[in-house]
C-alpha positions as CSV (number, residue, x, y, z in Angstrom):
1,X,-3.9,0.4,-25.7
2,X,-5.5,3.4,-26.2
3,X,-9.5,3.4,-25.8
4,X,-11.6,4.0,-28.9
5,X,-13.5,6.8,-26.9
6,X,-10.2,9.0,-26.0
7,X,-10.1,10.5,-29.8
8,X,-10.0,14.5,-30.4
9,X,-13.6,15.3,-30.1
10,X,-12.7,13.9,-26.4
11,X,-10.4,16.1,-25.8
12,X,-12.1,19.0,-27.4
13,X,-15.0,18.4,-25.2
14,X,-13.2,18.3,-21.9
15,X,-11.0,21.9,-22.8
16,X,-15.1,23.3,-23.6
17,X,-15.1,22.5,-19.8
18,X,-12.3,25.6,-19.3
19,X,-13.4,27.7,-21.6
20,X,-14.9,30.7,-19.2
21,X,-11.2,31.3,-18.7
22,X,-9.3,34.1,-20.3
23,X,-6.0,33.6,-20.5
24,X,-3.9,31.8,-23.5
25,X,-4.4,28.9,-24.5
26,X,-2.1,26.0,-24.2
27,X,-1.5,22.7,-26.1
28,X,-2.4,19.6,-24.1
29,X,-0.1,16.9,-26.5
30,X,0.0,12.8,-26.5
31,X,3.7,12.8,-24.1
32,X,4.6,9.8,-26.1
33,X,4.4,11.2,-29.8
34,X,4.3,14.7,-29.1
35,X,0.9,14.8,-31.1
36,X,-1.4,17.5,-30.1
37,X,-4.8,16.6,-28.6
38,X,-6.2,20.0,-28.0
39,X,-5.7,23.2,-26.4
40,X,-6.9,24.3,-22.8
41,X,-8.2,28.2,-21.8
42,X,-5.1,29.2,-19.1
43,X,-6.6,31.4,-15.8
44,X,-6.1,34.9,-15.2
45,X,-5.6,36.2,-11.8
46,X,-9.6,38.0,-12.2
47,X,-10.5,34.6,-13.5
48,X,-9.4,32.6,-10.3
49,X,-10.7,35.5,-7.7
50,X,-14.3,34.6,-9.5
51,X,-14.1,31.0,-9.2
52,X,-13.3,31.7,-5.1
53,X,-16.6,33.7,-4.7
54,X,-18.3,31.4,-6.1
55,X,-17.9,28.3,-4.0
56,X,-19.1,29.5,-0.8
57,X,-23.1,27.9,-1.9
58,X,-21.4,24.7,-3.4
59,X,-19.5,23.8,0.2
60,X,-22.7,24.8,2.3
61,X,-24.6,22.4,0.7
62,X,-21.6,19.6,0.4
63,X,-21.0,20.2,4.4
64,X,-25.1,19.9,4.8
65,X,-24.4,16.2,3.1
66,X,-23.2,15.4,6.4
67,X,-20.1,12.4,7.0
68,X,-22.4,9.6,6.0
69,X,-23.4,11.7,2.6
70,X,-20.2,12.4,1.4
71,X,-19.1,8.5,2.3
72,X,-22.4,7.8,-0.3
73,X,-20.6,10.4,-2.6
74,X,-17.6,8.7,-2.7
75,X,-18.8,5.0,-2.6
76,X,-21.1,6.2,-6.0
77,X,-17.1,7.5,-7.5
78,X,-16.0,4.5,-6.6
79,X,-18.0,2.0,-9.2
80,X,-18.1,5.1,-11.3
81,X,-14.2,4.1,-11.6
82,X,-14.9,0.6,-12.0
83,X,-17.0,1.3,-15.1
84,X,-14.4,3.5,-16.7
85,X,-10.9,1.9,-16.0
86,X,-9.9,1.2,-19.4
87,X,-10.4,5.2,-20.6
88,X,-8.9,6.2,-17.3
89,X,-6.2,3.7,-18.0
90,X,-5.5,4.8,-21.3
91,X,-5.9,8.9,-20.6
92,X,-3.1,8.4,-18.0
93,X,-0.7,7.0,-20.7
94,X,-1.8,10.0,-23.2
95,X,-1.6,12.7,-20.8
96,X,1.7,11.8,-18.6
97,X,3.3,8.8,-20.8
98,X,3.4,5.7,-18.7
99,X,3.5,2.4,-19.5
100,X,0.6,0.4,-19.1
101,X,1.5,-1.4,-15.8
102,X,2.0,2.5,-14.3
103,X,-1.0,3.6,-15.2
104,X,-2.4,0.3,-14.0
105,X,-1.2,0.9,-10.9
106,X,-2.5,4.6,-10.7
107,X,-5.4,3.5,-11.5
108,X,-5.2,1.2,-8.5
109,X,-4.0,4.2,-6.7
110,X,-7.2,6.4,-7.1
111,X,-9.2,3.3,-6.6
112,X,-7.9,2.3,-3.5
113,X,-8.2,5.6,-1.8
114,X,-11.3,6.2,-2.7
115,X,-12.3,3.2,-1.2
116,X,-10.5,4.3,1.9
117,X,-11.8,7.8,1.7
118,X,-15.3,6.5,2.2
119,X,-15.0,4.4,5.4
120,X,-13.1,7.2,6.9
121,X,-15.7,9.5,6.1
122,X,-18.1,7.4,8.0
123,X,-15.2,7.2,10.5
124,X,-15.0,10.5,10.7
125,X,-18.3,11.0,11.6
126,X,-18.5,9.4,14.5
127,X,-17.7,11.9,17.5
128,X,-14.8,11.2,19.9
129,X,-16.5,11.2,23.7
130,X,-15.3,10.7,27.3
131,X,-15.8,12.1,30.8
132,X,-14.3,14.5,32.6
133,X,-12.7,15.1,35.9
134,X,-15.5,16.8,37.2
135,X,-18.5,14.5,38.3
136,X,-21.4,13.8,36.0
137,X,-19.2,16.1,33.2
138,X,-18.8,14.7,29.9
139,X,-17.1,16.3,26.3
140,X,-17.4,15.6,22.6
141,X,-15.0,16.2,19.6
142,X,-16.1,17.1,16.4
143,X,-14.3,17.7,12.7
144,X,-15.5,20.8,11.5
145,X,-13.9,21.8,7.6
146,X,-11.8,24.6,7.3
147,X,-14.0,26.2,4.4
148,X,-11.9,26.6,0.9
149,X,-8.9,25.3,0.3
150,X,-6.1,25.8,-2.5
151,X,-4.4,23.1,-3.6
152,X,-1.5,23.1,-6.4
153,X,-1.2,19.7,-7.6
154,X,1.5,18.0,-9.6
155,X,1.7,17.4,-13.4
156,X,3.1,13.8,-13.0
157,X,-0.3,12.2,-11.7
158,X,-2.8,13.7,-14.0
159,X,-5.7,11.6,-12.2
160,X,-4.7,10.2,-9.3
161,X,-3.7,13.9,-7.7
162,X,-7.6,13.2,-6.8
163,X,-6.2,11.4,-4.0
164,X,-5.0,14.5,-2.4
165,X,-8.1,16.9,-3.1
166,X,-10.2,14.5,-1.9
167,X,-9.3,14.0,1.2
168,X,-10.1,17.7,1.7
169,X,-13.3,16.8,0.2
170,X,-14.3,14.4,2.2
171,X,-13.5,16.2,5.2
172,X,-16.1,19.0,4.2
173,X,-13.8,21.3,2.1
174,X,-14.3,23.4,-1.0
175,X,-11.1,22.8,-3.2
176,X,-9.0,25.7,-5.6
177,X,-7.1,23.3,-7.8
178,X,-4.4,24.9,-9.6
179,X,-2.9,22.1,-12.0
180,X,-0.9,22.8,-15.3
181,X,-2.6,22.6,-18.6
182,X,-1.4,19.2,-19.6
183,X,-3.2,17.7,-16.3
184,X,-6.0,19.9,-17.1
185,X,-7.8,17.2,-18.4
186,X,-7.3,14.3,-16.5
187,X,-9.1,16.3,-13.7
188,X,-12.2,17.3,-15.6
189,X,-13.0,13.7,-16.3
190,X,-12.9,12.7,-12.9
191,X,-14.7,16.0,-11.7
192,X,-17.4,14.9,-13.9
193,X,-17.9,12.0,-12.8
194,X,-17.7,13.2,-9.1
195,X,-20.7,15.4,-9.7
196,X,-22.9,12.6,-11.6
197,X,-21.8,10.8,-8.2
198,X,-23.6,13.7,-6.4
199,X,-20.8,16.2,-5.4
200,X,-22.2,19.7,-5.6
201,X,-20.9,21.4,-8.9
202,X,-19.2,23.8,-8.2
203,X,-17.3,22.0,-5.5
204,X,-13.8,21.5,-7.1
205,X,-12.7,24.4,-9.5
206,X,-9.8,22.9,-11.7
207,X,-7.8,26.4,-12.6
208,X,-5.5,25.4,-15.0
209,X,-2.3,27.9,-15.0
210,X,1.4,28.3,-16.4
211,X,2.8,30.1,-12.9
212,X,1.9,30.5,-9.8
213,X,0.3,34.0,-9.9
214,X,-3.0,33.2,-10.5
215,X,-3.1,30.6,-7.2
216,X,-1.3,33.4,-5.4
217,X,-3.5,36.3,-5.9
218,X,-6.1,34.6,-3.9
219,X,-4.6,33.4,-0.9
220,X,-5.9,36.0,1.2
221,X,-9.2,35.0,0.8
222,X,-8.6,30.7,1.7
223,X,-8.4,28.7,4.6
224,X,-5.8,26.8,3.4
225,X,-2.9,26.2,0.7
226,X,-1.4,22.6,0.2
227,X,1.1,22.2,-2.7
228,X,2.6,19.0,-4.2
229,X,5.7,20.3,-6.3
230,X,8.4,21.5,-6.7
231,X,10.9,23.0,-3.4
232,X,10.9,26.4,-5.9
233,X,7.3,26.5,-6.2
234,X,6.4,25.6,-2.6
235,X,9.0,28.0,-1.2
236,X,6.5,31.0,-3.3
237,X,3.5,29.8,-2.0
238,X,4.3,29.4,1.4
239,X,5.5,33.1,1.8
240,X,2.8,34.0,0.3
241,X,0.7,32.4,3.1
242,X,2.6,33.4,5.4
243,X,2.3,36.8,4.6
244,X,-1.5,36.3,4.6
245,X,-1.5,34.6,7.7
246,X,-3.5,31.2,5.7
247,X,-2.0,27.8,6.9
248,X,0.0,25.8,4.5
249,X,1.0,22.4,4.1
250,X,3.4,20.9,1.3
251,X,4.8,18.0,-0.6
252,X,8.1,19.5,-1.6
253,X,11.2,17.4,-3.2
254,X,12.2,14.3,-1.3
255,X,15.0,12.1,-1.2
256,X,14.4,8.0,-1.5
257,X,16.5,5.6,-0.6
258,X,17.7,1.8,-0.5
259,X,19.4,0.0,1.6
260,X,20.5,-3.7,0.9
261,X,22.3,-5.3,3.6
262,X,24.5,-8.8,3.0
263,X,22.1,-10.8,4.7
264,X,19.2,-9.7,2.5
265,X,17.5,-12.3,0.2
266,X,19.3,-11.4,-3.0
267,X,17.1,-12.2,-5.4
268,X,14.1,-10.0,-3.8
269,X,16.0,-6.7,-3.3
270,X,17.2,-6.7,-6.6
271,X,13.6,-6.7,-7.9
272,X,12.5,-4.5,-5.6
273,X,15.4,-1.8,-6.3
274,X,14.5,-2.4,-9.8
275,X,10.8,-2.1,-9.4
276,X,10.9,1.4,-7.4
277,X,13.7,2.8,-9.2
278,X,11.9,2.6,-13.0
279,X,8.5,3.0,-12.1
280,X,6.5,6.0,-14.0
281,X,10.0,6.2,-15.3
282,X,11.2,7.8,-12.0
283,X,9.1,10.2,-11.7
284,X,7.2,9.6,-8.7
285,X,7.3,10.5,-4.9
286,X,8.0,6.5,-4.3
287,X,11.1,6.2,-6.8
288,X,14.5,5.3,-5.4
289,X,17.3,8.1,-5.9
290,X,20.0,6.3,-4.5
291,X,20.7,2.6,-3.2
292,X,23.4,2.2,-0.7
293,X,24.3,-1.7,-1.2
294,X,26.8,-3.2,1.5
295,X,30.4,-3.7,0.2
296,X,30.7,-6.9,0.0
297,X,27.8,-7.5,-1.8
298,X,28.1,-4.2,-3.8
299,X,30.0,-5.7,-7.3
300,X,27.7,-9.0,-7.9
301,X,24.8,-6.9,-7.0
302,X,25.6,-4.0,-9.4
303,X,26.2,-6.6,-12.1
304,X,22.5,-8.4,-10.9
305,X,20.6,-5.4,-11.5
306,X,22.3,-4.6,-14.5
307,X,21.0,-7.9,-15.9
308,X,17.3,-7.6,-14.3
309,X,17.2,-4.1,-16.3
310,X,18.5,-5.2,-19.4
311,X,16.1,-8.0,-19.6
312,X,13.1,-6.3,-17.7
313,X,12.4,-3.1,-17.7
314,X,11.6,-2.6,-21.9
315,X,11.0,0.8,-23.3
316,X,9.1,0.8,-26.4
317,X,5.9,2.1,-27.8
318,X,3.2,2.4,-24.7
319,X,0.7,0.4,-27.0
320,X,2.9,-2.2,-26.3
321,X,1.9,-4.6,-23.5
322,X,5.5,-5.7,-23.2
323,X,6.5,-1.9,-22.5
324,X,7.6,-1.7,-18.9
325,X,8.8,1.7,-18.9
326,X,7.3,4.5,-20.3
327,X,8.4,8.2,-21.4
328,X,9.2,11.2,-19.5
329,X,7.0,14.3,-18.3
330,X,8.8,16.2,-21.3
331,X,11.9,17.0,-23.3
332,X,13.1,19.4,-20.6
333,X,13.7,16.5,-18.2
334,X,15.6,14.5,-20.8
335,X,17.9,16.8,-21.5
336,X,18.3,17.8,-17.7
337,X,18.9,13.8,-16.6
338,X,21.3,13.4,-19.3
339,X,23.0,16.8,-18.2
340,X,23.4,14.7,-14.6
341,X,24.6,11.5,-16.0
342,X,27.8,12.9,-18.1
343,X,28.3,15.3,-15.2
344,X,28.4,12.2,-13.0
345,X,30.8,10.0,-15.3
346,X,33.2,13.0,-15.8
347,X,33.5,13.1,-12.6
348,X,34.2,9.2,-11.9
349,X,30.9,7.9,-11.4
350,X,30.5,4.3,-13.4
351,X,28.2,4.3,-16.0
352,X,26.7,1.1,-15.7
353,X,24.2,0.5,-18.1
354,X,21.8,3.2,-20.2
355,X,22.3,7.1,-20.1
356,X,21.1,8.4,-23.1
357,X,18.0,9.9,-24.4
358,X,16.1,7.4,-27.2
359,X,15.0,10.3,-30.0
360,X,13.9,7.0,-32.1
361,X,11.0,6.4,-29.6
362,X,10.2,9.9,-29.2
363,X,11.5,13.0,-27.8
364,X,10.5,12.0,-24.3
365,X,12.0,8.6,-24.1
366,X,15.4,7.9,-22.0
367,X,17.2,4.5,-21.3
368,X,17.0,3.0,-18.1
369,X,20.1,4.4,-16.0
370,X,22.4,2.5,-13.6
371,X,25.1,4.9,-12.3
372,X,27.7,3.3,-9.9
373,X,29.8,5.0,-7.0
374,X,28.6,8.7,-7.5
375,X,31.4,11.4,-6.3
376,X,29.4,13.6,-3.8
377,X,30.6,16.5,-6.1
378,X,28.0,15.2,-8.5
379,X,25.2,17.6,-9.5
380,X,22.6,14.7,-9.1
381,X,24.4,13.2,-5.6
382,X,21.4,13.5,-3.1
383,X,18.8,15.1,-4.7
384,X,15.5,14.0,-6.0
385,X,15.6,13.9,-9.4
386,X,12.8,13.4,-12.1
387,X,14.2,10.4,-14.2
388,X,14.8,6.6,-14.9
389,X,18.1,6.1,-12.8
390,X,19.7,4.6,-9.7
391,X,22.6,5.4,-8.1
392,X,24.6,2.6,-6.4
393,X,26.6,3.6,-3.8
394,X,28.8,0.9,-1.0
395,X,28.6,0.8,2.4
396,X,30.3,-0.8,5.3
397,X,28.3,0.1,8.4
398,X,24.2,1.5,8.7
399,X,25.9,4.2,10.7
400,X,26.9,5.4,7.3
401,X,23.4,5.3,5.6
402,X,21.9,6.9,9.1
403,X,24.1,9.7,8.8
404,X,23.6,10.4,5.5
405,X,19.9,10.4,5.9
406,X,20.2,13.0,9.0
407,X,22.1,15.5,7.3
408,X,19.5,15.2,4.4
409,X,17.2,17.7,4.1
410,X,14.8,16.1,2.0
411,X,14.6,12.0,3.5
412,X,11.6,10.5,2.9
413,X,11.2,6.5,2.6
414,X,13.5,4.1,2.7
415,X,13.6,0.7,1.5
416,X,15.4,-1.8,3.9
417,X,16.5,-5.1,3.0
418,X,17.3,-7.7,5.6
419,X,17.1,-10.6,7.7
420,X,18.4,-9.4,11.0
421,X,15.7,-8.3,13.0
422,X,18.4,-6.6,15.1
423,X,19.4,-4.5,12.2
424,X,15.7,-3.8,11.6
425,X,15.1,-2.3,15.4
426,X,18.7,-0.7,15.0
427,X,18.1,1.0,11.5
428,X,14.2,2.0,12.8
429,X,15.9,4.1,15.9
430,X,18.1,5.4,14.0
431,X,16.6,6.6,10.8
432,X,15.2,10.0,10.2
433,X,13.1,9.7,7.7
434,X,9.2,9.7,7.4
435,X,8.3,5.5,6.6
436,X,10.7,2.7,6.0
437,X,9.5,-0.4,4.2
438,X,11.2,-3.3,4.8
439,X,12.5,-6.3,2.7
440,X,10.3,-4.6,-0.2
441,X,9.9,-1.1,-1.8
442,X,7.1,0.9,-2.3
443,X,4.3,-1.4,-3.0
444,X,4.0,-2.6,0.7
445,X,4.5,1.2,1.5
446,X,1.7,2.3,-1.1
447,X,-0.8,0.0,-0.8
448,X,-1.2,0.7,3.1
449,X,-4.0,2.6,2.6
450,X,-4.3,3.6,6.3
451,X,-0.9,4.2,7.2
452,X,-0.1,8.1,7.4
453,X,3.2,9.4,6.2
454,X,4.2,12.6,7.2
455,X,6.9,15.0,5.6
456,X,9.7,16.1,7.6
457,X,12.3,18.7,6.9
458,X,12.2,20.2,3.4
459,X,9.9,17.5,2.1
460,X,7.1,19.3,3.8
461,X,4.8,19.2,6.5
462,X,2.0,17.6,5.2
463,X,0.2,13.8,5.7
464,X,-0.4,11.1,2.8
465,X,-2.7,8.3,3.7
466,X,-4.7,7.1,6.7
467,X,-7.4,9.3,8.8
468,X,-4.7,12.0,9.7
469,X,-4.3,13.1,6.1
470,X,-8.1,13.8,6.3
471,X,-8.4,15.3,9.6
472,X,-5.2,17.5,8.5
473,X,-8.2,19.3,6.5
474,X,-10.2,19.8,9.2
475,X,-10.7,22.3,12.9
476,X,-11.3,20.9,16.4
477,X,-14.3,21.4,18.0
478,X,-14.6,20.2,21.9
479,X,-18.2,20.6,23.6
480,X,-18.4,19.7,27.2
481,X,-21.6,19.5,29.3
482,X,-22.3,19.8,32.9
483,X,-25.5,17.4,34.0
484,X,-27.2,18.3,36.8
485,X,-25.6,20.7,39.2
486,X,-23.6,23.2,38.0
487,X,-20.1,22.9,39.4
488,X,-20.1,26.6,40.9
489,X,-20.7,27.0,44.7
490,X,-23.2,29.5,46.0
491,X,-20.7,31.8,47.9
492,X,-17.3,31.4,46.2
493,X,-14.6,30.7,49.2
494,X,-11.7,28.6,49.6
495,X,-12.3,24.7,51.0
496,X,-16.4,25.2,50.0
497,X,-18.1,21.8,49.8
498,X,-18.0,21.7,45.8
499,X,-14.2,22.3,45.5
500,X,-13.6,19.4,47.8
501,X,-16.1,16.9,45.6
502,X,-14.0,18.1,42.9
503,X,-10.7,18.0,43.8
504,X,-11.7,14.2,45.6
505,X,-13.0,13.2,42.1
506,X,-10.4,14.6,40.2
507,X,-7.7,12.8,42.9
508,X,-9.6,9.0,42.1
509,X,-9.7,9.7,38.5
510,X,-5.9,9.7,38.6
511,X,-5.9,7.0,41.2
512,X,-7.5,5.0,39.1
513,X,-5.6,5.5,36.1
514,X,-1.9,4.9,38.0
515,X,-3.8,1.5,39.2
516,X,-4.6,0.8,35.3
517,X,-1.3,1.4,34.3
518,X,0.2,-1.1,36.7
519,X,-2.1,-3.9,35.5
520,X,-0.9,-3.6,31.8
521,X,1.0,-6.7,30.3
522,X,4.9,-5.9,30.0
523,X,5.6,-4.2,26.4
């Protein structure tokens, strides 16, 4: 249920936020009624060359702040959020149309990370040491930030794309965000209430824009470019970096998938097919594309999801606490799934339940879509797509699935259901993609705060989660210092006295180690 505060004048005030921009203006619209809410200032390519030059002060003073600062920063946000859950709750389901357990669970999303941003910023702080080879030597690594950094976030996750700018933020970063209009807003709450949390102003520049020209014109002049997108639009920027010679790191299209074996607890795998297949309407990096469900298995399982959908996943007005599914991004990807679905059926895919858009609803809604044995001619056969559908597809032998998922260019997580912890090691070895969950679906996956996932193939090369996605954001600096004697001999000829203390010591550090080695337990 929408929050009393969220009304126009809400709105109105956050666009004011924009306004120095000088580009047109574009509607920001309630995605479930199509209502507008107001209308946001777009960037020009002058506009976002300004906003670079000036964040240099801003990200001197937040890198001054020190590891332990930032971590106060953060832990500040963090009962900020607390405070404000039910308007963050209820923005979400204006500004991207999800039900209220979605946005629930974004809002756990942001939460949670910035929860975990904090005690890896203190983590972060604290310098990796050792000794070297040579005697009385020691080193040091530090995390320096890169400087600025432009990120182009998706439209789908109005407020928790946070997540991603700030774990360039906490590892000392200034941030570009380039997000689209309708997101627009979503990030100028939280940014506001990151700077009453005590991040410098001028910090995070939200640059809202229709393309990618304005983000592109200033590439020369970052340290970095990270997009979470589309494969089109990260394809764009990365030549652009390329050309510039700026490091990039993306979150392109992926590729999710199930994978129910006969031994799996029924009853569980169904639900959690269900679960990651509908959430956010399918329109998240965790949904499930396709399900592979083993043969004899595959006809009463079909028919047990069918049911489970039917009776649980309920699309309706998102008001509604009994609404489990919410709209679409926009009308555009209604008409584009339902494109995919009669494709699919002419061309002897089994329509299994749903497939059509709900205009009564609104002009955003679509049924919840069970597609059965898709040909591999099918436009929507192994590709992500933005939508409220599964595709159930038999198999006899994991070699199948493995295969499949190695040819992939976009594999990503998959979900594994079984009770064989032989076919668990097996399917682990053999699988190419970037995290497997097993015996449930994304949940497990996305509430593991520290565990990194890292994009492979087309889904890009960047890190989600744990201290890596952080560090990503960050430069290596190694300091090593010589105590007492400096380790260079008076006259400089072979077999002198401080090459032999030298090459002894470096000889029993490695003697040393072999020993170590052989007094580990068995793996």
């Amino acid at each position: 249920m929408q929050s009393d505060v969220l009304d126009d004048t809400f709105y109105a005030t956050l666009a004011e936020f924009l306004s120095w921009m000088h580009g047109p203006r574009k509607d920001v619209v309630d995605v479930e009624s199509g209502r507008l809410l107001t209308r946001v200032a777009t960037a020009t390519e002058d506009d976002a060359k300004d906003a670079l030059l000036s964040m240099q002060a801003a990200q001197i003073v937040w890198q001054d702040l020190g590891s332990l600062g930032r971590a106060q920063v953060m832990a500040r946000f963090s009962q900020a959020l607390w405070k404000f859950q039910d308007e963050i709750v209820a923005m979400s389901q204006m500004l991207s149309g999800k039900s209220r357990i979605d946005a629930n669970e974004e809002f756990l999303d942001l939460l949670s990370t910035t929860r975990t941003s904090k005690y890896l910023s203190q983590k972060l702080g604290k310098n990796r040491r050792g000794r070297g080879a040579s005697p009385f030597s020691k080193w040091r690594l530090r995390y320096r930030p890169f400087g600025v950094i432009g990120m182009f976030t998706s439209p789908d996750w109005p407020l928790s794309s946070l997540n991603d700018v700030m774990q360039a933020l906490v590892a000392g970063n200034a941030v570009v965000n380039f997000v689209t209009p309708q997101a627009s807003l979503g990030a100028v709450l939280l940014h506001a209430m990151l700077v009453d949390a005590g991040m410098p102003f001028g910090l995070w520049k939200i640059i809202p824009a229709t393309t990618s020209g304005p983000g592109r014109s200033i590439i020369p002049g970052l340290d970095m470019v990270v997009v979470l997108g589309s494969q089109q639009l990260g394809r764009r920027v990365e030549r652009s970096a390329q050309d510039a010679g700026v490091p990039f790191k993306g979150f392109l299209q992926v590729l999710n998938t199930g994978v129910v074996c006969e031994d799996a607890k029924f009853d569980h795998a169904v639900r959690g097919i269900a679960r990651a297949g509908f959430q956010c309407s399918g329109q998240t990096v965790n949904s499930v594309e396709v399900a592979f469900i083993q043969d004899t298995i595959f006809d009463d399982f079909k028919m047990a999801l069918k049911d489970f959908v039917e009776d649980q996943i309920t699309i309706g007005p998102l008001s509604d606490f009994s609404t489990t599914m919410g709209t679409m991004l926009n009308p555009k990807r209604v008409r584009v799934l339902h494109d995919y679905v009669k494709d699919a059926v002419a061309l002897g895919a089994e329509l299994v339940t749903g497939g059509e858009p709900r205009p009564s609803l609104g002009e955003s809604f679509f049924e919840p879509t069970i597609l059965a044995k898709v040909p591999r001619s099918a436009k929507v056969f192994g590709r992500e797509f933005h939508g409220p559908m599964v595709c159930l597809l038999p198999f006899h032998d994991l070699s199948e699935i493995t295969r499949f998922l190695g040819v992939s260019r976009h594999p990503y997580c998959t979900y594994l259901f079984t009770r064989s912890r032989e076919t668990m090691r097996e399917f682990l070895e053999a699988s190419s993609t970037s995290a497997v969950s097993i015996n449930d679906s994304y949940m497990t996956l996305y509430s593991a705060w520290q565990a990194p996932i890292q994009g492979i193939k087309d889904t890009g090369n960047g890190i989600r989660h744990g201290m890596e996605s952080i560090t990503q954001y960050a430069r290596i600096q190694s300091t090593t210092r010589q105590w007492g004697r400096i380790w260079v001999p008076d006259v400089i000829e072979p077999n002198n006295i401080v090459e032999r203390v030298t090459i002894f010591s470096a000889k029993m550090a490695v003697r040393t180690s072999i020993f170590s080695s052989f007094s580990l337990p068995p793996p």
